[in-house]
N, C-alpha and C positions, 0 to 999 in steps of 0.2 A: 874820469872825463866821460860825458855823458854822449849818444850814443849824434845826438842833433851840434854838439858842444864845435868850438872854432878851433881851428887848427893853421899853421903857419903855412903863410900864403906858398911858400914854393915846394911845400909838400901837396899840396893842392893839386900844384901844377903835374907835380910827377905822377901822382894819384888816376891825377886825368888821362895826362900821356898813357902811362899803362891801362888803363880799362878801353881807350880806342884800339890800342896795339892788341888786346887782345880781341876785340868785334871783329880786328880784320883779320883776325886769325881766322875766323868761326868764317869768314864770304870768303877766304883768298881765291877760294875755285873761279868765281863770280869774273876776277880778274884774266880768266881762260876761256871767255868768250868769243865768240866770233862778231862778227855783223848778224842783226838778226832782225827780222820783219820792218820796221820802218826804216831801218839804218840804208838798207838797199835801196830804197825809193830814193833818203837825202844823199848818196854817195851818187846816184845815175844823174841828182839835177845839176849837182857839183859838177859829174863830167860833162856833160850836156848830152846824154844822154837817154834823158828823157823824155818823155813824147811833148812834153809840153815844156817851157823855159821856165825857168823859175830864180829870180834874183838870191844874190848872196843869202840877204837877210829875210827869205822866206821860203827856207826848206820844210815848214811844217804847213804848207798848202801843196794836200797832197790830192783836192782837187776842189775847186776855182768854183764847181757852181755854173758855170756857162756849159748852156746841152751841145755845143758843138766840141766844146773840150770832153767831156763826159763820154761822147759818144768816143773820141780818139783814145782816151783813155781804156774804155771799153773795149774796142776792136785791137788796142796793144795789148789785153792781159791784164793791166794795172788795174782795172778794176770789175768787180764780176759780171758777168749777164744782166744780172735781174739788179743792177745799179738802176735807182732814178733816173731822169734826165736830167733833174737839176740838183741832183747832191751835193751839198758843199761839205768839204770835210777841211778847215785852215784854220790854223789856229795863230794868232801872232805871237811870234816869239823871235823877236830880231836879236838879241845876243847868243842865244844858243844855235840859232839859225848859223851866225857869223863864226862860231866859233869850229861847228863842226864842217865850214868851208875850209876856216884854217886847217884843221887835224886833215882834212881830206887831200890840201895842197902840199904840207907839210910829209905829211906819215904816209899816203900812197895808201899801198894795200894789207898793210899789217894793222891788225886790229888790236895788237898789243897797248902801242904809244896811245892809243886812244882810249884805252883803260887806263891808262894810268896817269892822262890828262885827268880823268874824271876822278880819278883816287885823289888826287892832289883838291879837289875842289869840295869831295866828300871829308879829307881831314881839315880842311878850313871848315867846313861846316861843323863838322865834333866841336874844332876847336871855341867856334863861338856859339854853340849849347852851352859848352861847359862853363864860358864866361858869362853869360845869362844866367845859366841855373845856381854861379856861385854869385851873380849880384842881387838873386832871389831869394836863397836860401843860404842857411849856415852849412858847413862846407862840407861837414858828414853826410847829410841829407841831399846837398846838390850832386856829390860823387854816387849816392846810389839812384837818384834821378839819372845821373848822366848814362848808368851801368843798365839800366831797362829800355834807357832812348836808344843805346846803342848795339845794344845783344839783341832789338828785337829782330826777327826771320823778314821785314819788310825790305831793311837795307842789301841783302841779295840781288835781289832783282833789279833796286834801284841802283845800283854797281853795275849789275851785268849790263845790261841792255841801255847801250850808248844813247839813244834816242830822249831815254829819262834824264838824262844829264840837268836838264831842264828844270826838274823839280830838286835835284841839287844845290844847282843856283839858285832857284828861285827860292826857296828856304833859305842858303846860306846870306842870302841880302836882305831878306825880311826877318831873320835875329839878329841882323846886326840894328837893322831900324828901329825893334824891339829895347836893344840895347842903349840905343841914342833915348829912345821915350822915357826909361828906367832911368837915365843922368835928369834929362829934363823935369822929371817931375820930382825929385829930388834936389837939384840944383837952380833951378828955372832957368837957366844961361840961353841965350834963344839962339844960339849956335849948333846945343844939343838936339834942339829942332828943327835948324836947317839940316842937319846931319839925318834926321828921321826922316824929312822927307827926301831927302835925295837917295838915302842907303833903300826907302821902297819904292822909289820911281826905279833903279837899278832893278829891285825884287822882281817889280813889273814888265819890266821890258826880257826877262825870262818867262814871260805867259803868266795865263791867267792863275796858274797854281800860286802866286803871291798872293789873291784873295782869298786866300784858305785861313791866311794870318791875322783878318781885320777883326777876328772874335776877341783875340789876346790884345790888340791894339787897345780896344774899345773896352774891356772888364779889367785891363791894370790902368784905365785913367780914371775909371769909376771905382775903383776899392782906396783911391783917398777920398775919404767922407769926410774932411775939414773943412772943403774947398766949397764954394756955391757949384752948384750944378752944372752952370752957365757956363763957368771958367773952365769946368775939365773936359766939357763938351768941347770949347777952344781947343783943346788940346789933341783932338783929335784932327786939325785940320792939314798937318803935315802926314797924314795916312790919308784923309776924304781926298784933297786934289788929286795926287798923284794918280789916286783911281778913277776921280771921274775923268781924269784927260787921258788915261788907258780905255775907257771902257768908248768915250767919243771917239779917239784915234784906231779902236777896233772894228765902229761902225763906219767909222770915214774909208775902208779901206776894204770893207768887206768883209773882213776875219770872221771867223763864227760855222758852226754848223745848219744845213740843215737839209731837209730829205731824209733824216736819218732816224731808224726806227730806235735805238739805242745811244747814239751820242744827241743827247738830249739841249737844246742850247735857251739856255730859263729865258733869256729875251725873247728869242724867235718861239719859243715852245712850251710856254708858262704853265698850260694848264698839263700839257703830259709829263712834267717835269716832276712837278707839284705830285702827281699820280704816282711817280715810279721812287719819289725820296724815299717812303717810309721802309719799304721792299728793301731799296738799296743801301739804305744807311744802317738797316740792320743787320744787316750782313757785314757790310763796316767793323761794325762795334763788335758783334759777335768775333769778328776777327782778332781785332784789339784786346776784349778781357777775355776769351774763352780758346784762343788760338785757330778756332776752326777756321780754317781757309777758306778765305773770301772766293776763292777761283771754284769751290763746291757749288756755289749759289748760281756760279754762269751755266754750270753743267747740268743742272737738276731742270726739269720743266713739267713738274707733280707741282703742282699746287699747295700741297699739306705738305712738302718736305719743305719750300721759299714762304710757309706759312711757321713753321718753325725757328727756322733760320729769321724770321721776321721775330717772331718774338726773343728768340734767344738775343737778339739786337737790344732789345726793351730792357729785357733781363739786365745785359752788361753795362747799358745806362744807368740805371737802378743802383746798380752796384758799386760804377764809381761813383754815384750820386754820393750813396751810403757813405763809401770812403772819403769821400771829400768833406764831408759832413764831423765825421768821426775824428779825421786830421785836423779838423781847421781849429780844436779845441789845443790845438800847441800854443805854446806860450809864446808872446809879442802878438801886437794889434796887426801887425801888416799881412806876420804868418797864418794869421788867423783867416783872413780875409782873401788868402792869395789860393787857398783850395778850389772855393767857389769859382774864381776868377779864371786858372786854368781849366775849371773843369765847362765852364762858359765858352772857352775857345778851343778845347778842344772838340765839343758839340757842334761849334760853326762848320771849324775843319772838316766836318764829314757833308757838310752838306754840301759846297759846289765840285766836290770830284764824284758827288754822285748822279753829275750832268751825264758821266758815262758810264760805261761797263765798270761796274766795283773792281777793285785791286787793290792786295796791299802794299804795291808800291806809292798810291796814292796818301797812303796814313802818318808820312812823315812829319806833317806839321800837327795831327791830330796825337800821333804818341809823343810829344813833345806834352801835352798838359795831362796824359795820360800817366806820362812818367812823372811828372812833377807832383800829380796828384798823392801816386803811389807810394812815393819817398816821402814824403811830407805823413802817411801815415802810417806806415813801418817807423819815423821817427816816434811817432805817437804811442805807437802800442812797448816800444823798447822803452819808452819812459815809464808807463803803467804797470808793465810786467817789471822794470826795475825798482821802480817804487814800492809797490806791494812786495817784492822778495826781502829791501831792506827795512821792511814795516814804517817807512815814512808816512805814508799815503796807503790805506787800503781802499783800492777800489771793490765793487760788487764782485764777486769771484764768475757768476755767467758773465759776468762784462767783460771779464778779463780770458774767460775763457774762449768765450766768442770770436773777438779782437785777435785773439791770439791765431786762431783755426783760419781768418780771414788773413791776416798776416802772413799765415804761410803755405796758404791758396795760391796767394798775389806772388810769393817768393817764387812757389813750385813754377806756374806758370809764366811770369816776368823773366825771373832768372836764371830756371833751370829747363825749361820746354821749351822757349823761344830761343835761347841760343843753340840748343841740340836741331830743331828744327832751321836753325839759318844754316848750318851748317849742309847738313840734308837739301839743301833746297839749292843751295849754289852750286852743289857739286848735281843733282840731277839737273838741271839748269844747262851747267855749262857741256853735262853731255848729251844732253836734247839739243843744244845748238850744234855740236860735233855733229850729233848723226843726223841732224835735218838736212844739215849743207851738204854732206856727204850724201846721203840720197839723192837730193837733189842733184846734184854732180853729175852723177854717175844716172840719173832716173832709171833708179832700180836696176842699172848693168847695162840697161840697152843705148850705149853713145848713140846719138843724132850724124849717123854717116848718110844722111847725102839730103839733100832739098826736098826728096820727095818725103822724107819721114815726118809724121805729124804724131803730137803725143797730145793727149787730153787726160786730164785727172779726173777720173768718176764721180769720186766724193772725196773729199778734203777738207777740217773744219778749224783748222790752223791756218792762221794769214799766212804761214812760210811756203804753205805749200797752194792755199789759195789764190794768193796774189802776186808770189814774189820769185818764182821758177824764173822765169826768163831773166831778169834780173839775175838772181843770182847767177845762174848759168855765164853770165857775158859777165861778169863785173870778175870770176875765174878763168877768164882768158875762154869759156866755150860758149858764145854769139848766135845768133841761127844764122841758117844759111840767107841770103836773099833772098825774097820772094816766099821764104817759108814762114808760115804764121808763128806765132808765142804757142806758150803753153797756157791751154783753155782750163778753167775749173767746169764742169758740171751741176755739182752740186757742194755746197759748203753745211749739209745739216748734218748736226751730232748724233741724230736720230738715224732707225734702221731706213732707210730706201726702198723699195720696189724699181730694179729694172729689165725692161724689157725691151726685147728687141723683135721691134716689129716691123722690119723688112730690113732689105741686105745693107741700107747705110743709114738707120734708124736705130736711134732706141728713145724709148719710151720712160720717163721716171716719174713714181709718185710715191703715195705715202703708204706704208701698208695695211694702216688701219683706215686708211678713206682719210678725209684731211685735207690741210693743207700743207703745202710745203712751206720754206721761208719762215722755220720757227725757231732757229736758233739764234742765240743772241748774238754773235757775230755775224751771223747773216743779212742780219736786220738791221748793221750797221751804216749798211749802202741802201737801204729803202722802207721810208716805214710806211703804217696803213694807211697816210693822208694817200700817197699815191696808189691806189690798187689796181691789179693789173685785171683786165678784162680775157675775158677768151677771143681765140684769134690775136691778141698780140704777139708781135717777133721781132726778135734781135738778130741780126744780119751782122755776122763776124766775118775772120777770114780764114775762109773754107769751110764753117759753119753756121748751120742757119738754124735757130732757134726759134719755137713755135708754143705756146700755151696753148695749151688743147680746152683746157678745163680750170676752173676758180672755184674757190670756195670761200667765202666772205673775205674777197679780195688777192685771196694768197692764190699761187696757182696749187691746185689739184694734181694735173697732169702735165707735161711740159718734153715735148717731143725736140730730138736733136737731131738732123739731120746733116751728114756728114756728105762733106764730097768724095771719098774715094769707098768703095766695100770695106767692110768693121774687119774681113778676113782675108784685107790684103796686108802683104807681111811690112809695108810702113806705116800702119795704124799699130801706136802704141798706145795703149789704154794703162791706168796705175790707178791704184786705190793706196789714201793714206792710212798706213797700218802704225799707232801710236806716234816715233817720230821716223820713222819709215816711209819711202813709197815705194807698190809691189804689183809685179806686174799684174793684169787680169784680163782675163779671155770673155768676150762677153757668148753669155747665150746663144745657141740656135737660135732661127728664126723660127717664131714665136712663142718663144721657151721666157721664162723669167729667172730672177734671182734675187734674191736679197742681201744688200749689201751695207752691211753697220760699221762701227768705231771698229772693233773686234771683229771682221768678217770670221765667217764660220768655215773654216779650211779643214774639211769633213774626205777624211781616210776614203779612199777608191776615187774620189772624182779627178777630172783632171780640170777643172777650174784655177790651180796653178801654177799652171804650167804653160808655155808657150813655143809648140813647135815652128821650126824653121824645114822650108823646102828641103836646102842644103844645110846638113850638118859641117860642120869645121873639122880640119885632120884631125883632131884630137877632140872634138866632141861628141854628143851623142845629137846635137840640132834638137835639144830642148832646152829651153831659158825655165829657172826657175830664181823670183824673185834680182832676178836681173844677169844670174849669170850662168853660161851657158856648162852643162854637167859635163864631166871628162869623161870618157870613155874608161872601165874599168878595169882593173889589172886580176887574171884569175893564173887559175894553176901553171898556166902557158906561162906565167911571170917568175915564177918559183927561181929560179936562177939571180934574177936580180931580186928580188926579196932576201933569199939569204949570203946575198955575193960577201964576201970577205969585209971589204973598203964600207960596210954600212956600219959596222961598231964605231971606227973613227970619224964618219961623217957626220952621224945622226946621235953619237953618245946614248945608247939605252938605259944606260946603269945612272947617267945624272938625269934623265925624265924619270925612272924609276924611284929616284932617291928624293922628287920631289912630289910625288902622289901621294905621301900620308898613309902608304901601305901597311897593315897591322898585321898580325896574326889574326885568321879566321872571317874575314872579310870575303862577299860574294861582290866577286870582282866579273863586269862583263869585258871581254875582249871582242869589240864588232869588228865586224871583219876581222877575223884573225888570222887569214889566208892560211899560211904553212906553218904557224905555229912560234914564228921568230918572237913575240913578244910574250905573248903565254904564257912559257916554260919558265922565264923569268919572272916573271909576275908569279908565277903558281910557288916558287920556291920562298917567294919574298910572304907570304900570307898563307903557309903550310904551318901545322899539319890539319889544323882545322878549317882554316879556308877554302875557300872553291875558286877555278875562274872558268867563267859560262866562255868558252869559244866557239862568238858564233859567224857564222858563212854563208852566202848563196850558192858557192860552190862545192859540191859535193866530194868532185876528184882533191880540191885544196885540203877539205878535213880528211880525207883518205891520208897522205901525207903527213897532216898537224897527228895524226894516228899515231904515224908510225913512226914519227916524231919525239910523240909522250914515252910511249914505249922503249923508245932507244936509250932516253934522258932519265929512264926512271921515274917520271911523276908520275903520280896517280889522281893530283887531283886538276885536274883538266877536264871537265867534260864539253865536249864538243857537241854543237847546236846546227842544224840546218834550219838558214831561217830564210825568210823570202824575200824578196826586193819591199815590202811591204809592212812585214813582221818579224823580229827577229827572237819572237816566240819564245819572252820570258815574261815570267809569270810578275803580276803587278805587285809594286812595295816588295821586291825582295831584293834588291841591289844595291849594294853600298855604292859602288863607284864604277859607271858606263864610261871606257875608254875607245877611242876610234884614234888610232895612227895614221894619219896619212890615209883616210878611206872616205873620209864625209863626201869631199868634191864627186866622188866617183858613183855614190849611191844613185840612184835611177829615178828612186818614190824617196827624196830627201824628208820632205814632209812628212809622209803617209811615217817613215822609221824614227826619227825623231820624238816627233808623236809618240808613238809605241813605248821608245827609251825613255820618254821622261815619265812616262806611267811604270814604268817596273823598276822605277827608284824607291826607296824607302824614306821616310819624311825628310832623315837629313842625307838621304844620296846625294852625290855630284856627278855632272857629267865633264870631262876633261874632251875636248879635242884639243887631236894635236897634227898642225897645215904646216906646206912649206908658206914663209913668208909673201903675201901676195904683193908687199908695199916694199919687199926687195928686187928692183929693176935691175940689178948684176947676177941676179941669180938664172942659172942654168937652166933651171928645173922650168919643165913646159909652163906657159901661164895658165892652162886650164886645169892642171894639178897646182897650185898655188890658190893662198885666199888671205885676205886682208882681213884685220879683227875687226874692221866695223862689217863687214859682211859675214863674217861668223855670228857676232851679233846680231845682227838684222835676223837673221832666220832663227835664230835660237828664241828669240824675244814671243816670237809667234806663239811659241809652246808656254808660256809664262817660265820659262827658265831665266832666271834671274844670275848677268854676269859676277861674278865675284874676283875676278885676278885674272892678271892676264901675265905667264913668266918666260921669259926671252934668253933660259939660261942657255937653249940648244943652239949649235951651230946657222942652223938654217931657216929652223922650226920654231913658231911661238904652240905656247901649253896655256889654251883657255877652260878656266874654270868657273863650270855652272853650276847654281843650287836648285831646287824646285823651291818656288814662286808658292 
C-alpha cells in the first residue's frame, strides 16, 4: 500500500485522535496559565470595574476612540502617557466577547476552567482540520497534513493566552464553512450553501480573524475548471455576504483601529498598511517554513537584521511555491490542482493579521495550506523514491536526490523542530506568566501599606507590566488604597534609556544616542507619527505631571516627569522590568544620570540595588533588595544553634547530601559555611581527591570550622575568608556553590552571587537551599524564609538558569541552578 494509498475510515479516525492527543501533549504547560495582558482589561469590564462600561458583547474595545474616554483611560493607568487623544483600539468580536462574560460569571477567579473551556474548542477545531484535510486528501496524506497543522509551536500560545480564544473559534467556524463549500461544489444541494454561509457568518461574528480564510474560499471554487467562470464566481456568494454585512456592521459601530502607529486598520490606514505588509508578512512566512520566531522581528530595530528577516520571508514563499509546484504532479486532476490552491490561501492568510504586530499565534489559518501543501509533497517524493527503488519508474537521480534532501528539510523542521520547540515555548510561557503576576503581586516585595505610597515603573516594555499592574493587583484581592493613584509606566522602550534626575522630584528621560524616544513597536501601538507630539506638550496624571521638553521629527527627545512628593521619600517606589521581573530601583543623585535597558547593568560596588529604609525591622538589616528586605546575619555568636542536637532531625543533612550528585573529587564551595556543620560532610562524601572551599565573613566562625576539621580528621577542607562582596574563588573552578540557609542573610546579595556564578565551571551548579517562604505554619522568622519565585527572581539576574526545584526536606526547598 502506497504511501498516499486509502485506508479504512475509522482507522482514520483513530489515527487522527492519536496525533491531536499527542500536540496536546507537546502545549499541556500552555493549559497552566494564568490571566494575562488583555484577559485583565476583559475580566475588570465583566466586573465593572473599569474605568469605562463596556457591554457583554464588547470586551475587545479596550478603548472607544472619544479623547474624553482616552484621557480616563490614561489618568487610570490603562493606557500609557504618550496615548493619542483619539486612539481607537476595538475590535468586534461579540461571541468571544459573550463567551468570556460567561467563563468570568461562571468560573470566578480560577483561570483553570477557562483553559479548558478553550481546550474543548481547540479539539473541535483539530477535529474539523482533520475532516477537511480527509475530504481533501487521501487519508495517508491528510493524517500527516493533519500532524504539521497540529505539532506546529503556534498552538502554545494560542491555548495559553485566553484572550486568543477568538482566533480558535474563528478558525473552528470558517473550516467548518470550508467544509459546507467542499459538499457544495461536489453535490450542488444548495443547503450545503446555506450551511457555508451561516457556518461563516458564525466564523465572523468571532472577529475579523475569519477573513484570514476567504483565500481558501475563493482558490477551491476556482480549481473546478469545468464550470463557466461566472458560475464558480456564484459560488462564492455564501463567503462575499456574510463579509460585507461584517465589515458594514464594523463600521456602523465604530470597531476598528486607529491612532495607532502599529495596529494598522487597511480601511482607516491603506497606505501605511500597504508600507509595513511586506516587512510584516515576511517575518510571517519566515516563521512558517524556517521556524525563526516571528516575536525576533518585534525585538530587532537595525534595519539589515528586518531586511533579512524580510527576505528570508521571500525565501519561504519561493519555497512552498517550489513544493507546491513539485506536489501538485500526484496523480488525480483535483490533487493536482489543490497544491496551487492552498498555497493561494495560505498567502492571503498572512496578509490581514499583518494589520498588526506579527505573531505566530496569528498563523493558524495560514499553516493550515502550509500543511496541506507539505503533505501532498512528502506524498509525492514517497512515490518517486518508491518508484525508482522498485525500477517501475526511474526518475533523474538529481531529481530524486533533490526531492529527497527537500523532503526532509520539510520533515526536520515540520515535524521534528516545531514540536520540540511547542513544547519549549508552553512551558517558558506559562512560567513568564507565573512570574509576571507574581512580581507584580508582590511589586518586587514592597506591599502598598498605606495611601501615601506611590509606585511608578521606570521602563517596562511588556503590556503586563505596562498597562496591567493595577489591574492585576485588585482582580488578587490587593486594590489601591482610595485617593491613591495606579501604577504609572514611564517609559515602555526595548531600547537603553537615559535617566536623569534633575531636581528633587524630577527626572529627566531620553535616548542615549540623541533620538527619539517612542520607537518601540509596542509602544507605538497607542500613537503613531500622524499625531506628533510638539515641545511643551503635557500630560496631567494623578500625582504626575508629564512634560516634553524636546521632539525630534515628532517623537519626543526628552520628556521630563515631575512627581508630587521628593524621589527620596521612603513612599516613592520606583521598579524597573528586569525579563519577567519587576526590581526595585534607586534613582540618581541630583543631577547624576543612568542608564537603564532590558538587562540593566547591576555593576559589583554600586548601591543602585538597593533600597534603604529609615527604620530597619527586628530582624532586618532596613535594606530592600529586589523587593525584599535582607535578615540580619547569623555569625559565630550563633555557633550553639548551628550545631544544637534537634538540627539532624529537623533539617535531614544526610537526605540534601544524598541529593546533590556528590562524586568523588569534585571542588565543592560551602558559602557560608559558619562552623563547619555542613563541610565535614560534604568533604567526606567527595574525598580523597575532592576539595570543599569553606568560605565566611567571619573570621572567629572558620577559627572554629578549624578546629572542627581537625577534631573530625579531614584534611580536605580548606577554609576561605571572603568578604560581604567576594567570596574569593578563583573563576571556572567550581563544580557545585552550595549556600544552606545563608542567601537571605548576605548583605551585597548581588555584588556575591555575581562573583559565585563566575567561579563555576561550564557545567557548575549553584544549589540553595531557604527555609520555605510559601510555608505560613512555619516558625522560622519570615525574613529567614524565601519563596522559589523569589529565589528565582534574583538568581535570573546573574543568567543562572533554574533547573529543579526538590522539596524532599522537612522545611527546606533545594533549588538548582546551571550557568546560562
Amino acid at each position: 500500500m502506497t504511501f498516499s494509498g486509502a485506508m479504512p475510515h475509522r482507522r482514520y479516525l483513530y489515527l487522527a485522535a492519536a496525533i491531536v492527543l499527542v500536540a496536546l501533549g507537546m502545549r499541556f504547560p500552555a493549559l497552566l496559565f494564568d490571566f494575562a495582558g488583555d484577559d485583565y482589561a476583559q475580566v475588570a469590564m465583566v466586573d465593572g470595574t473599569f474605568p469605562v462600561s463596556r457591554p457583554a458583547w464588547s470586551l475587545f474595545t479596550f478603548s472607544g476612540g472619544e479623547p474624553t474616554e482616552v484621557a480616563e483611560l490614561r489618568r487610570e493607568g490603562y493606557l500609557p502617557w504618550w496615548s493619542a487623544d483619539d486612539v481607537r483600539l476595538s475590535v468586534l468580536r461579540p461571541l468571544p466577547s459573550l463567551l468570556i462574560w460567561l467563563d468570568r460569571t461562571t468560573f470566578g477567579d480560577s483561570s483553570l476552567p477557562y483553559h479548558l473551556h478553550s481546550l474543548v474548542w481547540w479539539l473541535c477545531l483539530c477535529a474539523a482540520v482533520a475532516k477537511l484535510l480527509h475530504a481533501l486528501l487521501p487519508s495517508r496524506v491528510a493524517l500527516t497534513a493533519l500532524a504539521v497543522f497540529t505539532f506546529d509551536s503556534l498552538h502554545s500560545a494560542v491555548l495559553g493566552w485566553l484572550a486568543n480564544r477568538n482566533a480558535i473559534l474563528a478558525s473552528l467556524f470558517a473550516v467548518m464553512a470550508l467544509l459546507s463549500l467542499v459538499s457544495f461544489r461536489r453535490g450542488r444541494r444548495r443547503r450545503d450553501a446555506l450551511f457555508s454561509a451561516a457556518w461563516f457568518a458564525l466564523a465572523l461574528s468571532c472577529g475579523e480573524y475569519a477573513l484570514t480564510f476567504i483565500g481558501y474560499f475563493a482558490a477551491l471554487v476556482l480549481i473546478d475548471t469545468e464550470d463557466p467562470l461566472r458560475d464558480r464566481m456564484w459560488r462564492l456568494l455564501p463567503v462575499a455576504l456574510p463579509a460585507v454585512a461584517y465589515v458594514g456592521l464594523r463600521t456602523a459601530l465604530g470597531a476598528g483601529t486607529r491612532g495607532s502607529g502599529t495596529a494598522l486598520d487597511p480601511m482607516d490606514q491603506p497606505l501605511e498598511f500597504v508600507r509595513a505588509l511586506p516587512e510584516r508578512a515576511g517575518a510571517l512566512w519566515a516563521e512558517l517554513m524556517f521556524e525563526v520566531p516571528v516575536d525576533f522581528w518585534a525585538s530587532v530595530s537595525v534595519s539589515l537584521l528586518q531586511t533579512v528577516l524580510l527576505l528570508a520571508g521571500v525565501g519561504a514563499i519561493a519555497l512552498l511555491a517550489l513544493t507546491a509546484k513539485l506536489g501538485a504532479r500526484e496523480s488525480g486532476k483535483e490533487l493536482r490542482a489543490l497544491p496551487a490552491a492552498m498555497l493561494v490561501g495560505a498567502l492571503w492568510a498572512t496578509i490581514p493579521v499583518s494589520a498588526t504586530l506579527p505573531a505566530g499565534r496569528h498563523l493558524l489559518a495560514a499553516q493550515l495550506g502550509v500543511a496541506t501543501v507539505v503533505a501532498i509533497f512528502l506524498a509525492r517524493v514517497h512515490r518517486v523514491v518508491t518508484d525508482r527503488l522498485s525500477g517501475e519508474k526511474k526518475a533523474p537521480l538529481m531529481a530524486v536526490v533533490g526531492m529527497s534532501a527537500l523532503a526532509l528539510w520539510l520533515v526536520g523542521t515540520q515535524l521534528l523542530v516545531a514540536p520540540a520547540r511547542s513544547y519549549v515555548e508552553a512551558s517558558v510561557l506559562a512560567d513568564y506568566s507565573e512570574s509576571s503576576r507574581a512580581s507584580v503581586l508582590s511589586l518586587g516585595g514592597l506591599e502598598r501599606s498605606s495611601p501615601d505610597q506611590r509606585v511608578y515603573i521606570v521602563r517596562a516594555s511588556d503590556p503586563t507590566f505596562m498597562l496591567y499592574p493595577s489591574l492585576i493587583r485588585s482582580q488578587h484581592g490587593r486594590p489601591r488604597h482610595a485617593g491613591q493613584p495606579p501604577i504609572y509606566t514611564l517609559s515602555g522602550s526595548p531600547h537603553p534609556i537615559v535617566v536623569k534626575r534633575d531636581g528633587p522630584k524630577s527626572l529627566l528621560l531620553s535616548a542615549p544616542q540623541g533620538g527619539g524616544l517612542l520607537t518601540g513597536l509596542f509602544e507605538r501601538m497607542f500613537r503613531s507619527d500622524a499625531a506628533p507630539f510638539r515641545s511643551g506638550d503635557g500630560v496631567a496624571l494623578s500625582g504626575l505631571h508629564v512634560e516634553v521638553v524636546e521632539v525630534d521629527d515628532g517623537r519626543p527627545a526628552r520628556v521630563r516627569f515631575l512627581f508630587e512628593k521628593d524621589l527620596d521619600d521612603p513612599s516613592m517606589v520606583l521598579l524597573l522590568q528586569v525579563g519577567a521581573e519587576l526590581i526595585t530601583w534607586a534613582p540618581p543623585a541630583i543631577g547624576r544620570s543612568s542608564i537603564v535597558s532590558a538587562q540593566p547593568s547591576l555593576v559589583p560596588g554600586t548601591e543602585q540595588h538597593y533600597r534603604r529604609l529609615k527604620e530597619p525591622s527586628s530582624e532586618g538589616l532596613g535594606v530592600f533588595y529586589m523587593g525584599r528586605e535582607i535578615a540580619q546575619p547569623v555569625d559565630h555568636r550563633g555557633a550553639a544553634w548551628l550545631e544544637r542536637g534537634e538540627r539532624e532531625a529537623e533539617e535531614q543533612p544526610g537526605v540534601l547530601l544524598d541529593h546533590l550528585g556528590l562524586k568523588p573529587g569534585m571542588t565543592v564551595a560551602d558559602i557560608g559555611a559558619g562552623t563547619g556543620y555542613i563541610s565535614w560532610r560534604i568533604a567526606k562524601r567527595i574525598a580523597p581527591n575532592g576539595v570543599v572551599l569553606a568560605v565566611d565573613v567571619d573570621p572567629k566562625s572558620l577559627e572554629i570550622l578549624r578546629a572542627r576539621m581537625k577534631a573530625e580528621g579531614v584534611g580536605n577542607v580548606r577554609p576561605i575568608l571572603g568578604s560581604v562582596t567576594d567570596p574569593r574563588l578563583e573563576p571556572g573552578s567550581v563544580d557545585l556553590a552550595l549556600m544552606v540557609d545563608v542567601y537571605h542573610e548576605m548583605s551585597k546579595p548581588h555584588e556575591m552571587l555575581a562573583a559565585i556564578a563566575e567561579s563555576l565551571k561550564p557545567d557548575g551548579r549553584v544549589v540553595l537551599v531557604e527555609y520555605r517562604g510559601e510555608d505560613e505554619a512555619s516558625t522560622v522568622r519570615p525574613l529567614h524564609k524565601m519563596t522559589r519565585a523569589q529565589v528565582k527572581k534574583e538568581a535570573i539576574v546573574h543568567r543562572l538558569v533554574w533547573r529543579r526545584t526538590l522539596d524532599v526536606l522537612p522545611t527546606q526547598h533545594v533549588l538548582f541552578f546551571a550557568r546560562n
